[in-house]
C-alpha positions as CSV (number, residue, x, y, z in Angstrom):
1,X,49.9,-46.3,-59.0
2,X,51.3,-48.7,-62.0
3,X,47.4,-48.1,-63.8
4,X,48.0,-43.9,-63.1
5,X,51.7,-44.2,-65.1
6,X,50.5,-46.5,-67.6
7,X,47.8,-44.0,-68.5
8,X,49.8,-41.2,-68.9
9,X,52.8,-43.0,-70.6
10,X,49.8,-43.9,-73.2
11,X,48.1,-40.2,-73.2
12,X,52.3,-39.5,-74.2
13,X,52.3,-42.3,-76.7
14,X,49.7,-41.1,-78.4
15,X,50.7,-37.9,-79.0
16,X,52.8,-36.8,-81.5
17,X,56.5,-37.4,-80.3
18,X,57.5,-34.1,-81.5
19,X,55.5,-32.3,-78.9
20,X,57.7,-29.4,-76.9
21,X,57.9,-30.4,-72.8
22,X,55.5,-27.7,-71.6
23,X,52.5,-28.8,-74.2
24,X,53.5,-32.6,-72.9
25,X,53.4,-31.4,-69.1
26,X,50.3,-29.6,-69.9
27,X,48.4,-32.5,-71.0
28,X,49.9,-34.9,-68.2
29,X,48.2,-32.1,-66.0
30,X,45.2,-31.4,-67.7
31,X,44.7,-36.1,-67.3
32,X,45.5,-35.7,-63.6
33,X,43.3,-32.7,-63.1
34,X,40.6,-34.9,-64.7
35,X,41.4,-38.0,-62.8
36,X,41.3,-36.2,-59.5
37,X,37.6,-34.3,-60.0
38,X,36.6,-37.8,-60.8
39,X,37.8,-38.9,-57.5
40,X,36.6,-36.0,-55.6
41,X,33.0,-35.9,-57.7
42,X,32.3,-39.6,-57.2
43,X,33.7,-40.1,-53.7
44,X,30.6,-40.4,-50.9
45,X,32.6,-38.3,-48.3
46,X,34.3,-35.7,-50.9
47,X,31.0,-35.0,-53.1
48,X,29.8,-33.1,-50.7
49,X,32.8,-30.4,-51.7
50,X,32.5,-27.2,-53.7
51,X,35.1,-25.6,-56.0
52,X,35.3,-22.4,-57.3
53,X,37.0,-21.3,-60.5
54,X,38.2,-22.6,-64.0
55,X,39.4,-25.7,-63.3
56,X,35.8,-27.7,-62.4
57,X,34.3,-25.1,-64.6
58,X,36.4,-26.0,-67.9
59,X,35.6,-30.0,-67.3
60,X,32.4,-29.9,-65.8
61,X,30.6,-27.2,-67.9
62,X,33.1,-27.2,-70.5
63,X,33.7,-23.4,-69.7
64,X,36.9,-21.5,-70.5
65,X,39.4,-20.5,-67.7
């Protein structure tokens, strides 16, 4: 858990401090999103998965929600 926070304090960090709260919260999302596909993706039980809709489509293919 201390590795997850410490990589979205530095995703924060390097971000222009001026940032408004919802852009900040969208890119904390959009890390944890990322971070949780790679999980799912590389997992030898949860591989086996499908999703459906923008979400795996926007990081996988690079698609547009």
């Amino acid at each position: 858990m201390a590795t997850l926070i410490h990589t979205l304090q530095h995703i924060l960090e390097s971000k222009d401090p001026l940032l408004a709260n919802e852009t900040r919260r969208i890119l904390l999302k959009e890390a944890l999103q990322a971070r949780l596909l790679d999980h799912l993706y590389n997992h030898p039980v949860y591989r086996r998965l499908n999703f459906y809709g923008g979400t795996c489509g926007g990081r996988v293919g690079g698609g547009f929600r």
